[in-house]
Structures are given as C-alpha cells and as structure tokens.
N, C-alpha and C positions, 0 to 999 in steps of 0.2 A: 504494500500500500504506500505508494506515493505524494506526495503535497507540492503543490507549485510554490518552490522554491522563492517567489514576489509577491506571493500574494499578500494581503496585510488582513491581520487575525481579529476577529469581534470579538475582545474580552469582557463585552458588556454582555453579552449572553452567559459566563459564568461570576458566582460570587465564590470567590474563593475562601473558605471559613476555618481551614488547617490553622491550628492553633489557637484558637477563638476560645473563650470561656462561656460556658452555660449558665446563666445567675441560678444560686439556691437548686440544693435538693441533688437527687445522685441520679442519675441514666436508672430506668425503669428495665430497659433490657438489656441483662447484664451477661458476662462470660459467662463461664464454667457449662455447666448441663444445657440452664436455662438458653445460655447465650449459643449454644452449638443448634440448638432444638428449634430458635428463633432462624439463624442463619437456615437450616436444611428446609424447614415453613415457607420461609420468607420469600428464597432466594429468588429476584425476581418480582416481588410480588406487586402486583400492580394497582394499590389503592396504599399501599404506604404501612407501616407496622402497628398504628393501633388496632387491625383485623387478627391480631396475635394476641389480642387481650395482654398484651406484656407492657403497652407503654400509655403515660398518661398525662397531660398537659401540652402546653404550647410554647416553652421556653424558645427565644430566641439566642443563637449565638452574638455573643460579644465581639467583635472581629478585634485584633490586634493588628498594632500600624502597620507592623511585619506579614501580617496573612491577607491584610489589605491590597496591599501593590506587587505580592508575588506573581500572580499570573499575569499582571499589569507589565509589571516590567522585563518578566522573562521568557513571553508567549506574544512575540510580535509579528513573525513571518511564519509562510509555510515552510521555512527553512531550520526553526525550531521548534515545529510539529514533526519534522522529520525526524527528529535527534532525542526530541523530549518526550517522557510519556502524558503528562502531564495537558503539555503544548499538545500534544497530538491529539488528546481529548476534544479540548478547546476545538480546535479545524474539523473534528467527528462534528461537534456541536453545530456548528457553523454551516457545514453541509446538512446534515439534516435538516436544519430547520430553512436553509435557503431552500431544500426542495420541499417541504410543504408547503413553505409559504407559496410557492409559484404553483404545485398540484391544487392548493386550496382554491387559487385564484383562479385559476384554467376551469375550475366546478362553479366557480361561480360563489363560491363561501370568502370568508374572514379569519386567518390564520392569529391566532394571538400568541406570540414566542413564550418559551417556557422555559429560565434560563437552571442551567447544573448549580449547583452546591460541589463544593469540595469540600470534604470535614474529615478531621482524625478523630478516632475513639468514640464521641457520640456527637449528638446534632438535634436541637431542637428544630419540631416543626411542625405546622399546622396541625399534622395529622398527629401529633404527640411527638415526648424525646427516644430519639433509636440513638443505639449504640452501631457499631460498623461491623455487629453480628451480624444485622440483619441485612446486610449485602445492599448491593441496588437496589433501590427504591425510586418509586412515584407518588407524591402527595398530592392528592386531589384539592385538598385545601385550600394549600399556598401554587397551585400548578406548576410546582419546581421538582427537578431530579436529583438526588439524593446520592451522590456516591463519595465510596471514602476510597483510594487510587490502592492500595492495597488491597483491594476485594482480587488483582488481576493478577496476583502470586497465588493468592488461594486458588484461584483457580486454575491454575497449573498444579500447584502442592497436594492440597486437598482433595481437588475435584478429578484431576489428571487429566486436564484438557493439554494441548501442545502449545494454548497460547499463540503469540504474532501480535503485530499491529490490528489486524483485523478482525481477532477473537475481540480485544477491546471495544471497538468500534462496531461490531454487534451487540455487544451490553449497552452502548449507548443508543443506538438504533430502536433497540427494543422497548426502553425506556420511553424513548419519545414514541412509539408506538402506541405505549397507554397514553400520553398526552395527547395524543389525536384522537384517538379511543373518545377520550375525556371530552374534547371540544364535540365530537359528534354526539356524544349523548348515551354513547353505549358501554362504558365502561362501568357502569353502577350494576350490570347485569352480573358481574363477579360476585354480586355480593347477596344471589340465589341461589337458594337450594344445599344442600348439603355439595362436599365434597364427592370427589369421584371420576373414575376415566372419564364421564359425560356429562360434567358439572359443567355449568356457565364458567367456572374461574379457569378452567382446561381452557377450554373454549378462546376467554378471552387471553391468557397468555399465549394462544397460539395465532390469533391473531393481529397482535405485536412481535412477535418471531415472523408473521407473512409480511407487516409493515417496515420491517426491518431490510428486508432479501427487499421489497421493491423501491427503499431507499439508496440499497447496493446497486440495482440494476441502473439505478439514473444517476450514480454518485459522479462518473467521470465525465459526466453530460448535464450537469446540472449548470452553470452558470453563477459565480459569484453576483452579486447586485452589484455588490462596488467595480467590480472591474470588468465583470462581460467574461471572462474567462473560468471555469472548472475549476476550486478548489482541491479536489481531490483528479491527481492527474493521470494515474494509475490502479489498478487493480484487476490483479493475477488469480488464474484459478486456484493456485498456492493458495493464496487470500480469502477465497470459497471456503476451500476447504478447512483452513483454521475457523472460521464462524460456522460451520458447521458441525467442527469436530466441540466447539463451546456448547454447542449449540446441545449436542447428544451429554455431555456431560454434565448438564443440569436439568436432564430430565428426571423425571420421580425415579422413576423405575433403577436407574443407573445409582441415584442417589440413594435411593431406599435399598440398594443389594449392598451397597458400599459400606454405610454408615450403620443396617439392621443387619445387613446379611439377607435379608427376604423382602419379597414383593407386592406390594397390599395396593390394588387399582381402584382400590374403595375410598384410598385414602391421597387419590390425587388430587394435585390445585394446579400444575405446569403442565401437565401431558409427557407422553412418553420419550423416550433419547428419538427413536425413530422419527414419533409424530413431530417433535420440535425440528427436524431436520426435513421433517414434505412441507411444511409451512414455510419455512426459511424462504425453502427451492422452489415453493409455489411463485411465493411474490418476488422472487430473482428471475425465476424463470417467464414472467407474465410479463413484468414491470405493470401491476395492472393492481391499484386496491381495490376492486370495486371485485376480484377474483379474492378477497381474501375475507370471504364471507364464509367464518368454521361455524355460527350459527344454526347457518341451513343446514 
C-alpha cells in the first residue's frame, strides 16, 4: 500500500488523545479476565463498549500540549504515511472519508465526517469510558472512531493475523463502515434480537467488512478534494490478501477455537473467518454498496 509521496494530510479528521488524562474515577473496562473477555466481545464492535454492560459514563479526555500537536506536527505528507504507522492511519482516514463523501454525493445524500481518536490505555466517550481492551471501536454518540494504534501488534500477537499496511487500513475501513451504517439509519439494527450466526449484529458487522472491500476497490481512484489527485496511489493483491487474512482472524469462530478451544455459533456478534472474508471480496469485488445488503 502506497501514499502519494505530495500529497498534504487532513489532520483535522483525527484528534489525537495519546497521553490525555481522564478526570475522576478509574476505566470501567478493565485488564485481567474482564479486560480479555471485553476485547474477544468487542473486537470490532460497532455501537461502541457500553453494549458490554462493562463501561459507564461520558468522561472526556484531557488532551496534553504534547498529545495535542503530535499528529499535527509529524503527519504532514503522504510521505510520512509511508514511513509512519501512525501517519499512515491519518491518509487511511482521509481516503475513506474522501470517498464517501463523493459516493454520498453521487446518491444524492449528505456525508457528515466522523473524525478517529487516538488514545493509550482508556478513552472516554459518548458511548461511556473503554479501556484499549476493547479494540476498535465506533460511538454512535459522539460519531467518532475509537482506536488505540497498538490494537495492530495484537493483532499479529494474539490474533495471528500477518499484519501489513493494509490489515490496518481494513480496521479503519471497517470502522467507518459502521459510521455510514450510522448516517443511513441502519446501524441500530445491531442492537436486535439475541446473538447468533443470524443475529442482526452478524449481519451488520458484515456489512462494514463489504463497506470496507468497496472502499478498497475505489481507494486508488478516488480523488483527493485538495489536489484532484488519488491519495492512496497503490494497492497490490499482496495488500488483498493481508485484509483479508485480518479479516478471517477476527472472526468468532477462529477467535472462539483460539481463546475456548471450541465453537459456539449461538454465541456470534462478527460472523465467521470465512463469512468476514465473502463480505470483504463482495464489496472489493463489486465496488458496489448498494450489493452489500447481508440483511436480505
């Protein structure tokens, strides 16, 4: 995965909160058991961690001078989206939301931008305070994305994904795929019916895994606003295949042999390694959301 080298970075789409203080009171979802139990729940989860009954309030981070101007200052070109992981987030951010904003408009709709968070250790927010058990996250709330940049070792470590620039930028992909979820009105459906391989919450994280792949398929074709030019200027089927081998690595099924040893389809919320990997390739494959209907 490639970045054009001149292009100039919107770091007003991320708030960077790494090193930030919480006022009062202690992270609600904590390590140990609870925090492993929250993370395998979570991972992903697309309405944000108070649906874990673990977290509670609306604390805001305190930003520090220091965690203020970090991606400000060191996330300027796609030339340190190349180098950085960090940066490279930022330029994911940046392409994604340049090409909804432009699919929303081609429909005829109103794209509203949803900027990232960057947080170590915990993070208040709308949807209550998480810890950085709880992985990727989407708060319907504050309609911001939640990630703490060490979720992307775990998932190498823990999960045995192979990782790449592009397992990353599927996490971010996907995220923003609940925020579009969100602007259209159907992302509340997550939160019917009991759990299960044919639960709405299946359902709709596979339909953020299809919004993802048809993000990928226009990423090198998409058009920066400021400069007429593709921010993302490359992408190898190497690069497929790392977001899809992520892809299969946080599904229940893989996650649930791993961490239980056994398989319980009763008790899905993500869908299976398999089913996360046809969704992906549906809307890579289409370039088409209107194909990315797991509803029907």
């Amino acid at each position: 995965m490639q970045f054009d080298d001149d292009a100039n970075l919107d770091t007003s789409e991320v708030r960077d909160a790494r090193g930030s203080r919480i006022p009062g009171g202690r992270a609600t979802v904590g390590g140990g058991v609870v925090g492993l139990i929250a993370l395998l729940l979570a991972l992903f989860l697309g309405i944000g961690p108070e649906q874990l009954g673990l977290s509670s309030g609306g604390d805001r981070p305190e930003p520090t001078a220091s965690s203020l101007a970090q991606v400000q200052q060191t996330c300027r070109t796609g030339r340190d989206a190349n180098t950085r992981d960090d940066c490279r987030v930022v330029a994911v951010v940046n392409s994604v939301q340049d090409y909804w904003r432009q699919e929303f408009r081609r429909r005829g709709r109103s794209y509203s931008p949803s900027p990232t968070v960057f947080f170590g250790g915990r993070v208040g927010t709308a949807c209550g305070t998480a810890t950085s058990a709880v992985g990727p996250f989407y708060c319907p709330g504050d309609r911001r994305v939640y990630l703490d940049l060490g979720f992307f070792g775990e998932l190498r470590t823990r999960f045995g994904a192979s990782g790449g620039p592009f397992a990353q930028a599927y996490v971010v992909a996907h995220e923003y795929g609940h925020h579009v979820q969100d602007l259209l009105g159907v992302l509340g459906r997550s939160q019917d019916g009991p759990a299960g391989a044919d639960s709405a919450s299946v359902r709709t994280e596979l339909q953020a895994d299809c919004y993802a792949g048809v993000w990928a398929r226009h990423a090198t074709s998409t058009p920066d606003e400021s400069t007429g030019r593709p921010l993302v200027t490359r992408l190898t089927a190497a690069d497929i295949r790392d977001g899809l081998d992520a892809a299969a690595a946080v599904g229940d099924d893989r996650i649930q042999e791993r961490f239980q040893g056994r398989v319980t389809p009763e008790t899905w919320t993500h869908g299976s390694a398999r089913q996360r990997q046809q969704w992906f390739e549906q809307g890579y494959r289409t370039g088409d959301m209107g194909r990315c209907d797991t509803f029907r």
